[in-house]
N, C-alpha and C positions, 0 to 999 in steps of 0.2 A: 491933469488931476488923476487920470486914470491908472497914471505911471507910477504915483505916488506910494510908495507901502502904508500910507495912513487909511487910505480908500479903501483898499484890500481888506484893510485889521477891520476898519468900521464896518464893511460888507458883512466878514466873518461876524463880528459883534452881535449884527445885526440876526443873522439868518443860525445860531446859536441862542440867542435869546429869544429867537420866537420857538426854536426846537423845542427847548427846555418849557414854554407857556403852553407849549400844543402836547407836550410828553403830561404834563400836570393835569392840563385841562381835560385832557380824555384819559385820564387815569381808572381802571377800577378802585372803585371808594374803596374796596376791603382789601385791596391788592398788598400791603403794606406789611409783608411778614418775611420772615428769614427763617429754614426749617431746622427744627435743632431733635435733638435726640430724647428716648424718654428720661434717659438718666441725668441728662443736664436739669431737663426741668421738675425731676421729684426726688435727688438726693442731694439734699443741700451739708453745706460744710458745720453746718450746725450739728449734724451727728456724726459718727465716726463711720468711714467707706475703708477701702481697703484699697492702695491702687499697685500695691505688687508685694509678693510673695519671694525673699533673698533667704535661699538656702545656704550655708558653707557646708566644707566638706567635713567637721567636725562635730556632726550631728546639730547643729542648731537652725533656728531661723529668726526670721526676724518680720514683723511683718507692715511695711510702709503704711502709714494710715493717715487719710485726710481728715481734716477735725479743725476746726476754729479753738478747740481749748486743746490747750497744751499741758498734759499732767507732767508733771516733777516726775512722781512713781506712780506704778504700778503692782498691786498685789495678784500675783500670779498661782492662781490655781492647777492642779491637774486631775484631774477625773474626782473631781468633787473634794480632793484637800490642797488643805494650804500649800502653796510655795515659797518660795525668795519671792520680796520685793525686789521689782525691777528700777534701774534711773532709767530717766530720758523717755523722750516721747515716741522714740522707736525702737523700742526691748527687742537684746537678743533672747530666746527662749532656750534653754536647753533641754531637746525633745528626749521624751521619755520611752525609755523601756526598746529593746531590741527588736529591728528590720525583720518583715517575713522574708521567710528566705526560700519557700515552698519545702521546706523539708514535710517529710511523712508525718499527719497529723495534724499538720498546722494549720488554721483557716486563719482567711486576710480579716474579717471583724473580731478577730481578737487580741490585732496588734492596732485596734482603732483606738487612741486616747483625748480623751476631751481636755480643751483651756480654754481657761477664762479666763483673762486680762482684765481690771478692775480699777479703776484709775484711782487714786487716792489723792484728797480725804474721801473717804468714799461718800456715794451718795451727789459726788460733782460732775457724775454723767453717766453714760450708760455701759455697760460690761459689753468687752468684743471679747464673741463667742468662735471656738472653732472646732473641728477636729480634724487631726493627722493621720493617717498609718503609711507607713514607711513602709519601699517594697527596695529589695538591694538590687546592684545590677545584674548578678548573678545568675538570680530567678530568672529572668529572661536568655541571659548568652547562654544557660545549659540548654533552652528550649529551641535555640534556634535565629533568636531575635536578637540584634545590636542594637545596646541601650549604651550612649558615652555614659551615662551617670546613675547612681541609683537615685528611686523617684519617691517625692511625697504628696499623697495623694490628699488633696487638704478639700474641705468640707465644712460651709460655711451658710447663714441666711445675710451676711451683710453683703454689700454691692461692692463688685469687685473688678477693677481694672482703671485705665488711665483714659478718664475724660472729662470733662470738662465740669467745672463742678461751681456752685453759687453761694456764698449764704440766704439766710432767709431771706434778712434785709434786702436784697439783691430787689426782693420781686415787689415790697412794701411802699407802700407811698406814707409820709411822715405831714405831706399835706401845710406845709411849713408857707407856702405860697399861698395860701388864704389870712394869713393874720393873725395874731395874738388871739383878739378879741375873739372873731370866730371859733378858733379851738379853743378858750375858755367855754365859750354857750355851749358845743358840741362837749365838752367834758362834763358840762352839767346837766345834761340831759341825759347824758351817761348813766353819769351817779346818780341825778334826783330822780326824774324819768322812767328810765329801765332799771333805776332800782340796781345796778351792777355794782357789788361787792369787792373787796378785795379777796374775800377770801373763795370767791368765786372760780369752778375749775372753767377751762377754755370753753367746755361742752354749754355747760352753764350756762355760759355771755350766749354764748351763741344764738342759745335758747332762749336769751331774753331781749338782745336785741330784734328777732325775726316776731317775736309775739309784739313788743312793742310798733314796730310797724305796720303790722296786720292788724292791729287794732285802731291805728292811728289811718290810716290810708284803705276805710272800709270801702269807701268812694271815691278811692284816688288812680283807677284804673282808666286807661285809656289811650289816646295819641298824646303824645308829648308836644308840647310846642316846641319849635326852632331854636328858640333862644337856650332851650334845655342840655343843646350840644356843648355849649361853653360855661353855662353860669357851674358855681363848685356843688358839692353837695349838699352842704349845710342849705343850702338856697334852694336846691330842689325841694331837700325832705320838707320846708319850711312852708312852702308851696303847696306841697300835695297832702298836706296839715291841715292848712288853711281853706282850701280847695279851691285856690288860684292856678293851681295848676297838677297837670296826670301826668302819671306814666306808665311803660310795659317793663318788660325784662329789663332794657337797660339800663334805667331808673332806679328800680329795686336790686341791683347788681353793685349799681355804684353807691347808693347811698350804703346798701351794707356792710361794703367794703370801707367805707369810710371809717361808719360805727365801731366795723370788729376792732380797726387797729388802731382807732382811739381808745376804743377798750380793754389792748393788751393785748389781742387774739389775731396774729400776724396774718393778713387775706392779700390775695390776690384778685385781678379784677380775670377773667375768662370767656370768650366767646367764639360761636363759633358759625362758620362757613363752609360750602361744598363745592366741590368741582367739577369740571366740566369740561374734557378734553386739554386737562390739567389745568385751565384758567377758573379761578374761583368767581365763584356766584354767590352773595351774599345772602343767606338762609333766615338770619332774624331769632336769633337767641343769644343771652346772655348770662351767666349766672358767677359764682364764685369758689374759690378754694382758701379755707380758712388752715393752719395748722396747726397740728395738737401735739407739740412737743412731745407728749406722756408716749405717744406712737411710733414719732421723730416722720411723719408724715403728713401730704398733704388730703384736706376730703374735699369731697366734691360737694359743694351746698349751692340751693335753686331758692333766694331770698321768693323770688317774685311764686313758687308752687309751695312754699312754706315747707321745704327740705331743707332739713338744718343737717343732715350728716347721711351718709352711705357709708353702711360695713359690710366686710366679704364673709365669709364662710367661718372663716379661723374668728371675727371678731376685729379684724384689721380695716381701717380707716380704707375708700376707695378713692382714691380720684379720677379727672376727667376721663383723661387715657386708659387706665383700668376700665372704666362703664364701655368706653371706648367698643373695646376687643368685647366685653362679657355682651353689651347689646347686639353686635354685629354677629354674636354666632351663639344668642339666642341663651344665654347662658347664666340665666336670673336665680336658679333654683338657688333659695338659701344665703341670697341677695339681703338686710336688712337696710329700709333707709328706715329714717327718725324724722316724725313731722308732728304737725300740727291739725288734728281735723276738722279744728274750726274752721279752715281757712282753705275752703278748694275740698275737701276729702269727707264731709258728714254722712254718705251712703258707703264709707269700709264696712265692713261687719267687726270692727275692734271699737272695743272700749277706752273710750280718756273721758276724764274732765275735763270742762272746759277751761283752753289755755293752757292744757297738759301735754306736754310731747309726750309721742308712742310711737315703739317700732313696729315698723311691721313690714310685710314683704315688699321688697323694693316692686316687683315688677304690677304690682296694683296702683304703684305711682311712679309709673316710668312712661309714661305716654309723650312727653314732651322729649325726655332723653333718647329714646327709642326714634324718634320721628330725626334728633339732629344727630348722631352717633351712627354714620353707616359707613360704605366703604371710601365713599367722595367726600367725607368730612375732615376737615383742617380746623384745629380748635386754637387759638390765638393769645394768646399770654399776654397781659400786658404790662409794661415798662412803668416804673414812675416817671414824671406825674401823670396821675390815673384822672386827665381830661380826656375829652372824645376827639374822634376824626374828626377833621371837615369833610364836608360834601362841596356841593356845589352852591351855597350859600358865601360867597367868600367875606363878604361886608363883615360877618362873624370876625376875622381876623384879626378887626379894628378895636375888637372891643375887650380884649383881655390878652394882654403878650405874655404871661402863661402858656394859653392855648396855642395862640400864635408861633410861638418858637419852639414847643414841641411837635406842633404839627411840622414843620421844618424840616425839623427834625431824623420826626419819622419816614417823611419822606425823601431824604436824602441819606441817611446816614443809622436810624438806628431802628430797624425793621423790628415789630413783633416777633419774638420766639414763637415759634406752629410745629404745631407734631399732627403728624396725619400719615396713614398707611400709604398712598400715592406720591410719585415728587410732582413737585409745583415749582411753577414758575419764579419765586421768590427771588432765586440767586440772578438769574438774567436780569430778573426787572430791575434790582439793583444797581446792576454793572451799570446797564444803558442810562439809571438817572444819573450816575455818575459819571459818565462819561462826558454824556453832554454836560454837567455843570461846571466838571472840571474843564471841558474846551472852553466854555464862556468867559470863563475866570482867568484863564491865561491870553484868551483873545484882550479882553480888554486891560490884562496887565501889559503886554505886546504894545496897543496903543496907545498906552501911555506913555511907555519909553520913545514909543515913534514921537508923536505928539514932542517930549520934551524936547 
């Protein structure tokens, strides 16, 4: 028997199948991420990026642009007048006005011209802005320097190079795995409930789903029960309603995330963890990133601290990874977030009515971000569908194949996106579960062939 290649494959079978239950089994619960960049995760293809710049030698350019919508034409301005309409979704431009050449007199910003590419019909997206000034090769080989080509020095606020890019959709959960019924109740509590309009702007919902919660769940703080990892959201919020049942962060992260993009207000689910001689240690925060098209960005909102939005300086939307860098080097001044002081904040020194959002200085409501935003922090993105991990409760897995198969999932195949200033272990922890899965899977294809 021992001779047999069937004993061997079973051996393997065996001492493979328990790798893979002892690799699970002592798993870090939060371990479950893949590190990706910031621009994969805050410039999605819903707005226009830029991912190269094609000169010829004939004075023009042309400038590659990532975008989900595709214009026909384009109305091409230059330095504030009209142009030629451009065809096609990647306009050659013909640049304006003559190269410096460093002649006597000349300075380089006054051969700077601005364009603005304008997609038409107008008003079906957003203008990509730039500016050029041309320098010849000239200017350089008199001074000394070998340039093959003369250069265009281009100047731009859109995000620009080749990487990897998402639409919104990409990060949204559609929540389609709960049932008809369910998203009928969850829309009308939308509409009847929070009162959310059509002609509501994103900022709006946002404002009205976070008040409607906070008023509804005065006494709905606390430990969550077990069961709360799997059941969907409509069932939580239903719960913590009724006062069958509490929650923390993760609770008010997901139910709001639920509401925003029932509501039309594209969210993400967001959390985050620290590390620890690069191995992540789970921290215990939750919150969300809703997006506000009018910006083409995503913000950073904290359902469970009644922060509906964080602006930077300029009035620009922040998100995680922005708080990110501005907490870690201290850097709040002129910070606004938007909340609620009914709820957590009645000793500001600002004035609202009550149920009234007001901005005010972020860093008077930054104590929770401040405490999870340091330099061991990895913030964790999360994939649809927007269920939780398991732990170590596994019976859970019996009761919802949902849960079940995305947890799977995640754990073999399709890691949380993490952005964090340190590397992590992510990419190893990967390899090895797949490695061993992939042995198991071939062992007992092996003994099946032996066997027949």
């Amino acid at each position: 028997m021992l001779t047999h290649p069937a004993f061997w494959l079973a051996l393997a079978c065996l001492l493979l199948l328990a790798a893979n239950l002892y690799y699970f089994l002592t798993r870090n619960w939060e371990a479950s991420h893949r590190a990706v960049d910031y621009a994969q995760l805050n410039y999605p293809l819903d707005a226009p990026t830029v991912c190269h710049w094609e000169i010829d030698g004939d004075g023009r350019m042309r400038p590659e642009l990532a975008w989900l919508h595709r214009p026909a034409q384009w109305q091409l301005l230059i330095d504030g007048q009209p142009g030629p309409i451009l065809p096609g979704d990647a306009p050659w431009i013909d640049l304006a006005g003559a190269p410096y050449t460093g002649a006597e007199g000349e300075k380089i910003p006054d051969f700077l011209h601005r364009y603005i590419l304008r997609p038409l019909p107008e008003g079906s997206g957003p203008d990509v802005e730039f500016s050029i000034s041309r320098i010849t090769r000239e200017f350089y080989l008199e001074r000394g320097m070998h340039f093959p080509t003369a250069l265009a020095q281009v100047r731009t606020k859109l995000p620009v190079g080749r990487f990897k890019r998402h639409p919104v959709s990409y990060w949204t959960d559609d929540y389609h795995y709960l049932g008809a019924a369910k998203l009928a109740e969850a829309d009308r509590i939308v509409r009847e409930e929070m009162e959310i309009a059509a002609g509501d702007s994103p900022l709006v919902r946002m404002e009205k789903i976070i008040r409607h919660l906070r008023t509804r769940w005065v006494k709905a703080g606390g430990v969550p029960k077990d069961d709360f990892r799997w059941v969907d959201p409509l069932q939580i919020y239903q719960e913590m309603c009724a006062g069958t049942g509490k929650g923390w962060c993760t609770q008010n992260a997901q139910v709001y995330t639920f509401f925003a993009n029932r509501a039309g207000v594209p969210t993400r689910y967001v959390f985050g963890s620290t590390t620890q001689d690069n191995r992540l240690v789970y921290n215990g925060h939750s919150w969300a990133e809703s997006y506000l098209a009018e910006h083409q960005r995503w913000v950073y909102v904290d359902p469970q601290a009644s922060i509906i939005a964080v602006y930077g300086r300029d009035g620009a939307p922040l998100n995680s990874a922005d708080l990110l860098h501005l907490c870690l080097h201290d850097a709040l001044d002129g910070i606004t977030a938007r909340i609620f002081k009914d709820w957590g904040w009645k000793d500001l020194p600002h004035e609202a009515a009550p149920g009234t959002a007001v901005n005010v200085p972020f860093s008077l409501v930054c104590r929770v971000a401040k405490q999870e935003f340091n330099l061991h922090t990895i913030i964790k993105y999360r994939r649809p569908p927007n269920v939780e991990d398991i732990r170590d409760l596994y019976g859970m897995l019996l009761k919802n194949p949902t849960f079940a198969w995305t947890n799977f999932k995640r754990y073999l195949c399709q890691p949380a996106p993490a952005y964090s200033l340190l590397p992590t272990e992510g990419a190893r922890l990967y390899l090895v579960r797949q490695s061993l899965f992939a042995g198991f899977v071939l062992s007992v294809i092996l003994l099946g062939v032996s066997i027949c």
